[in-house]
C-alpha positions as CSV (number, residue, x, y, z in Angstrom):
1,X,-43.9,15.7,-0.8
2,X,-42.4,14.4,2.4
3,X,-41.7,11.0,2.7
4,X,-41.4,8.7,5.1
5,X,-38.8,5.6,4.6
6,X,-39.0,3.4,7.5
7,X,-35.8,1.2,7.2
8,X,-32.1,1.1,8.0
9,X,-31.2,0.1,4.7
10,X,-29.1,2.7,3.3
11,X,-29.4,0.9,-0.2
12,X,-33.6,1.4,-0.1
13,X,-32.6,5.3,0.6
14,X,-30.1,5.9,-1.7
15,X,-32.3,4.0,-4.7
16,X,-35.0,6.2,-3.7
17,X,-32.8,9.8,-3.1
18,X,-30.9,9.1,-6.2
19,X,-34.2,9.1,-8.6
20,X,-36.6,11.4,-6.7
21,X,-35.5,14.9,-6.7
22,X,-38.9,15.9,-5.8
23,X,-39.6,14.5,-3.2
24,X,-38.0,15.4,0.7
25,X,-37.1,12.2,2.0
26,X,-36.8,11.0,6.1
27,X,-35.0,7.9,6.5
28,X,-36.1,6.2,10.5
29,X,-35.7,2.6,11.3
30,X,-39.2,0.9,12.7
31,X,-38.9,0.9,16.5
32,X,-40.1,-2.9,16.7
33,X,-38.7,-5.6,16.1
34,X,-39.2,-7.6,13.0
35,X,-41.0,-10.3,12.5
36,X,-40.0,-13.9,13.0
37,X,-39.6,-15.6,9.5
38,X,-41.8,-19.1,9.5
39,X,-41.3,-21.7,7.7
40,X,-45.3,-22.8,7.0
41,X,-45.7,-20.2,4.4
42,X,-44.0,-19.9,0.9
43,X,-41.6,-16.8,0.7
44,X,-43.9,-14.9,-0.9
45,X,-46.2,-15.2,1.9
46,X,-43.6,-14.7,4.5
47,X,-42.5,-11.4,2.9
48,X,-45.9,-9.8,2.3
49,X,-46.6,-10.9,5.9
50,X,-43.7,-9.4,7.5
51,X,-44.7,-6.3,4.9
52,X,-47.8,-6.0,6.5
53,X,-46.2,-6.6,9.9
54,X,-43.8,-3.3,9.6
55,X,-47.0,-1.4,7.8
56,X,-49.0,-2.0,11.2
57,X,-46.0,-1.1,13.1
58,X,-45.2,2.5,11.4
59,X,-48.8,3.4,11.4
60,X,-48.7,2.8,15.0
61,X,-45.6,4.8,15.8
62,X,-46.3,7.5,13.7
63,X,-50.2,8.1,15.4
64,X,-48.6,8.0,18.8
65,X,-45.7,10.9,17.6
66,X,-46.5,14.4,19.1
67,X,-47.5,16.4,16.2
68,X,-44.5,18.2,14.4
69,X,-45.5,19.9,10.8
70,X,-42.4,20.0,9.4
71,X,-41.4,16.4,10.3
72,X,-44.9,14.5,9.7
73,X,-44.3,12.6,6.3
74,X,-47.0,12.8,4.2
75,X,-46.3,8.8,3.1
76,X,-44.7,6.2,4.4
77,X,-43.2,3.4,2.9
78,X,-42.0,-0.2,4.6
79,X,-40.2,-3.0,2.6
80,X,-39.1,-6.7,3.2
81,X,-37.1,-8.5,0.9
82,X,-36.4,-12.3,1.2
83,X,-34.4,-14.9,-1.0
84,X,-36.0,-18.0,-1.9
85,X,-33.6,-20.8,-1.4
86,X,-33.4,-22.7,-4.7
87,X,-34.2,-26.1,-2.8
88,X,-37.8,-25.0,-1.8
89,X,-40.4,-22.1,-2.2
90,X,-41.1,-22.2,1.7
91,X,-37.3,-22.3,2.3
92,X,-36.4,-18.4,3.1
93,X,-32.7,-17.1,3.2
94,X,-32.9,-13.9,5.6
95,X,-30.1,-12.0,6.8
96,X,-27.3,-14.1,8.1
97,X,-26.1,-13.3,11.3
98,X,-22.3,-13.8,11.3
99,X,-19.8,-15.1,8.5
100,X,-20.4,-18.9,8.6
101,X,-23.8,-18.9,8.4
102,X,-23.4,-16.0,5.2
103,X,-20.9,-18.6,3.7
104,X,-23.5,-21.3,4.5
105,X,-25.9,-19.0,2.4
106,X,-23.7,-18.3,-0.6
107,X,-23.0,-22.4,-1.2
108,X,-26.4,-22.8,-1.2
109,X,-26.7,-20.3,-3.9
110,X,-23.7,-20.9,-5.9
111,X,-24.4,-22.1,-9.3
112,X,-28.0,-22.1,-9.0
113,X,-30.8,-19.8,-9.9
114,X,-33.5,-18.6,-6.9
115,X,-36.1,-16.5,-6.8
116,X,-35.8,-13.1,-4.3
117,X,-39.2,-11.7,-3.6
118,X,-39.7,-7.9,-2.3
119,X,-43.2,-6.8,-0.4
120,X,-43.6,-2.8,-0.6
121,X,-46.7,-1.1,1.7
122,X,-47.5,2.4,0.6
123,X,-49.0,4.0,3.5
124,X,-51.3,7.6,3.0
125,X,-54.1,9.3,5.3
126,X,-55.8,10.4,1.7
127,X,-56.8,7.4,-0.3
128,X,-59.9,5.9,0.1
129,X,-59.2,3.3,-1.9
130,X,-56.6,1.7,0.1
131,X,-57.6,-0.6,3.4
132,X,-57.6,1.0,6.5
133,X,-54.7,0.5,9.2
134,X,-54.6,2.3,12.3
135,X,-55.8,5.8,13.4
136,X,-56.1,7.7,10.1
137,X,-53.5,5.8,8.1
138,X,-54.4,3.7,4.9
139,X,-52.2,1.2,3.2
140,X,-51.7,-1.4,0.2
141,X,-49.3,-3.5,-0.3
142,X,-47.4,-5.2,-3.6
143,X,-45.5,-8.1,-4.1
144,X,-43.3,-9.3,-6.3
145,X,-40.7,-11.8,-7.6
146,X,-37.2,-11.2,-9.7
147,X,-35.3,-14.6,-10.5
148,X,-31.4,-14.3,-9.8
149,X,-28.2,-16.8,-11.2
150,X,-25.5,-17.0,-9.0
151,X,-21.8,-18.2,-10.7
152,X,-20.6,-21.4,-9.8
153,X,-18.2,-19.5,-6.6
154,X,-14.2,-20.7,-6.3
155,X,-13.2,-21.0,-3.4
156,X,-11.1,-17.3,-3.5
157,X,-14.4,-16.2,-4.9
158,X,-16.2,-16.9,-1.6
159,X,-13.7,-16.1,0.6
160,X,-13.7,-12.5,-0.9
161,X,-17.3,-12.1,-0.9
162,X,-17.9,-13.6,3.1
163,X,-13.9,-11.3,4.2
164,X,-15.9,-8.0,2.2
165,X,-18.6,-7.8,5.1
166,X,-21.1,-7.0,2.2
167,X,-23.3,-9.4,3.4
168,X,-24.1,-7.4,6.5
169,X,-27.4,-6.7,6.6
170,X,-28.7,-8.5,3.1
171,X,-31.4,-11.2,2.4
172,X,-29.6,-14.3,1.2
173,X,-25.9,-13.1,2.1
174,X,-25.1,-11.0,-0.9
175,X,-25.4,-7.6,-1.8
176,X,-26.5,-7.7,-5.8
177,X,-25.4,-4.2,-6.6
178,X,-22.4,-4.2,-4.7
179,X,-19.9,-6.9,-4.3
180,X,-21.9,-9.9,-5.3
181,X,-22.6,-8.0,-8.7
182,X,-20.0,-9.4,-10.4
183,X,-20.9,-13.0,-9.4
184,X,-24.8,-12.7,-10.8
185,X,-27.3,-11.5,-12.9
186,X,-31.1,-10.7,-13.6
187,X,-32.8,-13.9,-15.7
188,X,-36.3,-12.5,-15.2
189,X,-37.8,-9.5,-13.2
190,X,-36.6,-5.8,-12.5
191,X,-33.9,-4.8,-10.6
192,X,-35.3,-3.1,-8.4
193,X,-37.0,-5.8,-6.7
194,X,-33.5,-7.4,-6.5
195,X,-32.7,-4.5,-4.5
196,X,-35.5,-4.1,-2.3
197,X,-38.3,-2.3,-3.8
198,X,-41.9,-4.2,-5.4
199,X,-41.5,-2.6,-8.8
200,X,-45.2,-2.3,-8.7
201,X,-45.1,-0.5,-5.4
202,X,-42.9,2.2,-7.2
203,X,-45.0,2.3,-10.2
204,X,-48.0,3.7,-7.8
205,X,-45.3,5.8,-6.1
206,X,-44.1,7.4,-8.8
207,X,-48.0,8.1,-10.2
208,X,-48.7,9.5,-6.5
209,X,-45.7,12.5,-6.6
């Protein structure tokens, strides 16, 4: 089956290339931009909503694409991940756009348990019993929540983590299965959602192949 993953994140598609031999995988970033994160909604909101947002956006892209057999995916699948800051549930920690504001990220975090909540949309042109989208595409999407602990960070602790870079590109400034591994851990929920993936999103994706 050919599969569509439309992100950048290199962590979403090596999770999925390192536990899927069957399945031919094409990694190509959403052409839009992302949705702006609000701050009416809780975080669990916001992510299915900018789920949803990416979902429309793929389905759009990929009915506009002249026809090419070999490349068409069969599925597509979109992700957003966002960390709950642990002072609200409508507070969301994106992806920090420079060091200060990841160092601003990681005190707020430090010590202190927070949820981090992953949307995944599975998108098919062969289920009828998912909603309707754009052209022939269908989609659903799943939610859910895995609660991580942070270590109280030292001072050298930080530094090393914000010097590192790895919070380039992650919800919440840290990178759980890279250098911010040793600093948390799981207290309820899967890992994978952690890393960007609904676990019950895989679950239907792993029925589907």
């Amino acid at each position: 089956m050919r599969v569509l993953l439309a992100s950048a994140s290199e962590r979403r598609s090596d999770w999925l290339n390192g536990r899927y031999e069957s399945i031919e995988l094409i990694c190509k970033p959403l052409l839009s931009k992302e949705k702006n994160i609000g701050n009416s909604e809780t975080v669990e909101k916001q992510s299915a909503d900018i789920c949803f947002s990416k979902a429309e956006s793929a389905a759009l892209e990929w009915s506009f694409r002249e026809s090419d057999t070999f490349n068409d995916p069969e599925m597509i699948i979109v992700s957003d991940t966002l960390v709950e800051a642990p002072e609200g549930e409508k507070i969301a920690l994106g992806k920090p756009g420079d060091r200060m504001k990841a160092t601003s990220m990681l005190l707020r975090l430090s010590g202190k348990r927070h949820r981090v909540w992953s949307s995944t949309a599975i998108l098919t042109r062969n289920n009828n019993q998912y909603q309707k989208l754009y052209s022939e595409w269908r989609y659903r999407i799943w939610t859910d929540f895995a609660i991580v602990e942070f270590d109280d960070l030292r001072e050298e602790d930080l530094i090393s983590l914000v010097e590192s870079d790895s919070w380039v590109g992650k919800a919440g400034g840290y990178d759980f299965a890279g250098a911010a591994s040793q600093y948390t851990k799981i207290i309820e929920g899967e890992e994978v959602t952690v890393l960007g993936f609904s676990k019950q999103a895989i679950d239907e994706f792993e029925k589907i192949i």
